[in-house]
C-alpha positions in Angstrom: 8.9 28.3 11.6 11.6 26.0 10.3 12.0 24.5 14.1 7.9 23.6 13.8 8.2 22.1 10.4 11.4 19.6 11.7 9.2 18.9 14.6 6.0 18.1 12.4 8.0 16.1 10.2 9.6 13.9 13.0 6.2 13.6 14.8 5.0 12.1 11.1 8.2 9.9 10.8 7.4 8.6 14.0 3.6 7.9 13.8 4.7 6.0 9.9 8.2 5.3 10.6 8.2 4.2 6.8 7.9 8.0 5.7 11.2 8.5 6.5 12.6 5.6 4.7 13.0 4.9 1.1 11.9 1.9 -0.7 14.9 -0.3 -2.2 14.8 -0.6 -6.0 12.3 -3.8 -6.9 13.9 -6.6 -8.5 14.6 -6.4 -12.7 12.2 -9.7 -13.4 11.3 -8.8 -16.4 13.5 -11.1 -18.5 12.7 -14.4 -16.1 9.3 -14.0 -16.5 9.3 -13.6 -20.1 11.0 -16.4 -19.7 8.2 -18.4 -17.6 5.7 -16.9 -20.2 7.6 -18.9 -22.9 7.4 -21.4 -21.2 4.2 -22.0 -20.0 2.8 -20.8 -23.4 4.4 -24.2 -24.6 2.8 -26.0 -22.0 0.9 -29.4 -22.3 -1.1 -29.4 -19.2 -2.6 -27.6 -16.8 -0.4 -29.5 -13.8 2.6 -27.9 -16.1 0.6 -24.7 -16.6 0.4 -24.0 -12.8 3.9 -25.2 -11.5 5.4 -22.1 -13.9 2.5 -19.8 -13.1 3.3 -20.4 -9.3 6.9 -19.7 -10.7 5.9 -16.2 -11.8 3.9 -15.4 -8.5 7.4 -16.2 -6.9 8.8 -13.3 -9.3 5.8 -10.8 -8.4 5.7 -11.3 -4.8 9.4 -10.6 -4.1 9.0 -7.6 -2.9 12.1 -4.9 -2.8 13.4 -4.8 1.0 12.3 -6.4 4.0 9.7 -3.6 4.8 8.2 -4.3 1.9 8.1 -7.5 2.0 6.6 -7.4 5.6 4.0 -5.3 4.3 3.1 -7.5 1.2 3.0 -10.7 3.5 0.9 -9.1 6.4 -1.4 -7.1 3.5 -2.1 -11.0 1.5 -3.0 -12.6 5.4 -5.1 -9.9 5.9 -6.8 -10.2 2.8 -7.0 -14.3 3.0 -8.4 -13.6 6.2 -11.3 -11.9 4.9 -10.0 -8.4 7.0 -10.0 -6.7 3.7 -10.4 -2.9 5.3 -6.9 -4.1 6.7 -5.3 -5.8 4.1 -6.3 -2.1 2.3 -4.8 0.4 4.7 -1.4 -2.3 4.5 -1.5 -2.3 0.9 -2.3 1.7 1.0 0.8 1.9 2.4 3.1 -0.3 1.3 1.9 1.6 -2.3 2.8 5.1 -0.6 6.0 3.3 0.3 7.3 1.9 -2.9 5.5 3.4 -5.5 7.0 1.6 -8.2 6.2 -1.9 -7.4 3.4 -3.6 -9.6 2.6 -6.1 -7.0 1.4 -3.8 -4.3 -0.9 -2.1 -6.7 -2.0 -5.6 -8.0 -2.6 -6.3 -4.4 -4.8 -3.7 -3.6 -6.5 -3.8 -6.6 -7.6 -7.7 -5.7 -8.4 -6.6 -2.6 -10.9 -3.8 -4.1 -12.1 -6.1 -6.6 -13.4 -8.5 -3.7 -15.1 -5.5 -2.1 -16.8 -4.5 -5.4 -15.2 -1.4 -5.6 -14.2 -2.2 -9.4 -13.6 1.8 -10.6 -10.4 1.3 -7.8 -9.2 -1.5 -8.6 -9.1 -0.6 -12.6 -7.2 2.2 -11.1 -4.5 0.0 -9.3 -4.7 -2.7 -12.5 -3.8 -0.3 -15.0 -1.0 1.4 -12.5 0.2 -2.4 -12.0 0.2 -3.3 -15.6 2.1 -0.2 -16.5 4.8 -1.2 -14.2 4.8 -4.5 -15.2 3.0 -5.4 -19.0 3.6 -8.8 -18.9 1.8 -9.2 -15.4 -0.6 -11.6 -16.6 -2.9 -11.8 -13.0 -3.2 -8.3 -13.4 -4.1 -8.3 -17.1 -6.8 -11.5 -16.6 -7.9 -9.1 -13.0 -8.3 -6.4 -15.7 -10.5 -8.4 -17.9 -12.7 -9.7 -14.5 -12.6 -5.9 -13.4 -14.2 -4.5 -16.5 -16.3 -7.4 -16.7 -17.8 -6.0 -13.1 -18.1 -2.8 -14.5 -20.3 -3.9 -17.2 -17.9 -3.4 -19.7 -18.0 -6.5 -21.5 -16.4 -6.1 -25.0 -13.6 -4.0 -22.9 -13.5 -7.1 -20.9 -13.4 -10.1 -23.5 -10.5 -7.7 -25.5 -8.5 -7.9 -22.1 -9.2 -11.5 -21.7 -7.9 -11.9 -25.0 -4.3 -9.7 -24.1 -3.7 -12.0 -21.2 -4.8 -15.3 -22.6 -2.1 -14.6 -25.3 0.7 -14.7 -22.5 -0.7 -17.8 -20.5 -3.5 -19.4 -22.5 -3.9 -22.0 -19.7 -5.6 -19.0 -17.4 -8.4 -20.5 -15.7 -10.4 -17.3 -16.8 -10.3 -18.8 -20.5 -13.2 -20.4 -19.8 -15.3 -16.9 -19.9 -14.5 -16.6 -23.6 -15.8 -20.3 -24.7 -19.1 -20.8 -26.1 -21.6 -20.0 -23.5 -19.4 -18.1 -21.1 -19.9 -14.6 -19.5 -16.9 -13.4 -22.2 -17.9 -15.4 -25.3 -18.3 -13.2 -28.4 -21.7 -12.9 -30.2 -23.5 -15.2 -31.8 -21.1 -18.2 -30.2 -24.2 -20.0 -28.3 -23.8 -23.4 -26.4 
């Protein structure tokens, strides 16, 4: 018995050679993006607004090892690429592969949202958000998510969380008068 279960398990390491790895320990960013969101909270414009946003996507997408980062990379082509049943199964498993890193969840998540599946990629948001509360593209995909699921106060209370961190979100316009987001009684 234990000579079949050390063959089935090198049989599986072979077919996902990443099975018998471990994932490296993500990157602490926590302090230099709560830095960024200082800073782009203080921001003037929305040329300013973007360079430090990009500066936090730099943060989130450095993913911990160079199988993870492989993954990531190959899962975002996939995705721009409109190949979103592959751009899941590489996020699926670069999820399964490092667990505790927000970004593949927030991944996947985007990836779900495109194909509508919006109970999934809550799912991944919240897991993503957990990991990382100050994420704000996965708080402001939170508040679009809910907002596909019909859950529009849910939505515009979301909206509200992630607008606090980055009020320069291009989402911000859901929550002016006339937008999908705005609250009652705030007409055109």
């Amino acid at each position: 018995m234990f000579r079949f279960a050390a063959i089935l398990s090198a049989a599986i390491a072979v077919s996902n050679p990443l099975s018998a790895q471990t994932c490296p320990e993500a990157a602490d960013h926590v302090a230099e993006v709560d830095a960024l969101v200082a800073q782009i909270q203080k921001a003037e414009t929305e040329q300013e607004a973007r360079a430090i946003s990009n500066q936090m996507w730099e943060l989130w997408t450095d993913a911990p090892g160079e199988q993870a980062q492989a993954l990531l990379d190959r899962g975002m082509r996939r995705r721009e690429a409109w190949d979103l049943l592959g751009a899941l199964e590489t996020f699926n498993t670069l999820v399964e592969f490092c667990p505790g890193y927000a970004e593949g969840y927030n991944q996947r998540a985007f990836v779900n949202f495109l194909r509508q599946n919006f109970s999934a990629a809550l799912v991944d948001l919240d897991a993503a958000i957990a990991l990382s509360p100050n994420h704000v593209a996965a708080l402001s995909g939170r508040a679009l998510t809910l907002l596909g699921l019909g859950r529009t106060e849910e939505a515009r209370e979301a909206l509200s969380e992630a607008l606090v961190l980055n009020p320069w979100l291009p989402e911000r316009h859901l929550l002016a008068p006339g937008g999908l987001l705005a609250p009652p009684g705030e007409d055109i």
